[in-house]
C-alpha positions in Angstrom: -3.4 16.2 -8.9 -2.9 13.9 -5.8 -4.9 10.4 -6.9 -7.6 9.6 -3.9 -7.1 5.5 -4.9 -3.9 3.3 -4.8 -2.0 3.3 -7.6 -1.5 -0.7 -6.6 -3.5 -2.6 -4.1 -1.9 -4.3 -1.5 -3.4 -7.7 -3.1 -2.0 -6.7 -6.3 1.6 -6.2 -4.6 1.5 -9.8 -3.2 0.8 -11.4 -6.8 3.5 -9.0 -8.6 6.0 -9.9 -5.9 5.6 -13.4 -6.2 5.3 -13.5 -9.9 8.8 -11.5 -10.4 10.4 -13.6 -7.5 8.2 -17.1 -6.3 7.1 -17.6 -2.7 10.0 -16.0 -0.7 9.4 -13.0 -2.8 9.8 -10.0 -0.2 13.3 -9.7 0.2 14.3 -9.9 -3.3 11.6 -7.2 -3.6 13.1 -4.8 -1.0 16.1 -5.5 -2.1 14.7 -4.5 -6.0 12.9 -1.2 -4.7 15.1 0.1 -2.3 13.2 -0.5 0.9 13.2 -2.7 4.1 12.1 -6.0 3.6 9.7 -4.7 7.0 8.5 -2.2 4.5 7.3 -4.6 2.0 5.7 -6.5 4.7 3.6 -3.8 5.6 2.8 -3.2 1.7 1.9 -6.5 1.4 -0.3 -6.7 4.4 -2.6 -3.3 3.3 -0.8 -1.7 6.8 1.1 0.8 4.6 0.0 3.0 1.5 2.0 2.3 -1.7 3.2 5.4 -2.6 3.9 6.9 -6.3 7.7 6.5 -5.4 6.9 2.9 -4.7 5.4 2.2 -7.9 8.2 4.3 -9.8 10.7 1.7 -8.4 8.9 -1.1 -9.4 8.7 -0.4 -13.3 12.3 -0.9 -13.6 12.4 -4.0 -11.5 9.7 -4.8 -13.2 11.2 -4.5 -16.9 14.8 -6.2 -15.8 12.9 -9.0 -14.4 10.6 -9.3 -17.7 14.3 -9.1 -19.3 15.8 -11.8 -17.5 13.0 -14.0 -17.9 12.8 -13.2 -21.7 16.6 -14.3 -22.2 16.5 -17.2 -19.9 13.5 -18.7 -22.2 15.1 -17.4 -25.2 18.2 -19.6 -24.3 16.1 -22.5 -23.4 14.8 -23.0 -26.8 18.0 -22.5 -28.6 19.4 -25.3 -26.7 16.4 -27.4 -27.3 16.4 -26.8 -30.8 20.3 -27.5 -31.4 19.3 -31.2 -30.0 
């Protein structure tokens, strides 16, 4: 069945994209997804629908970024402990 909502708001997009990436987030974002960094403009902005496809692509960005992040700290703290 076809959902009649968004999935993800276009004001939920914005704070995702600059959580995973910081203020110049939309072109690392593309990049991530697989679309234009135009594209995510328009995502961003509420001028284009997020689609279910959308959305699919993110959860993996999502989860390597989380990864990343998880490591880098994990790192940190080693090195700050061996001081």
């Amino acid at each position: 069945m076809r959902r009649l909502e968004p999935i993800l708001t276009a004001a939920a997009f914005r704070r995702l994209g600059e959580a995973m990436y910081g203020p110049q987030w939309q072109t690392p974002m593309a990049r991530a997804i697989g679309v234009t960094d135009r594209t995510v403009r328009y995502m961003a902005a509420g001028e284009r629908g997020i689609h279910e496809g959308t959305v699919a692509a993110l959860v993996p960005a999502i989860l390597d970024r989380v990864a990343f992040m998880s490591a880098t700290a994990d790192r940190l703290r080693r090195t700050l402990e061996e001081e």
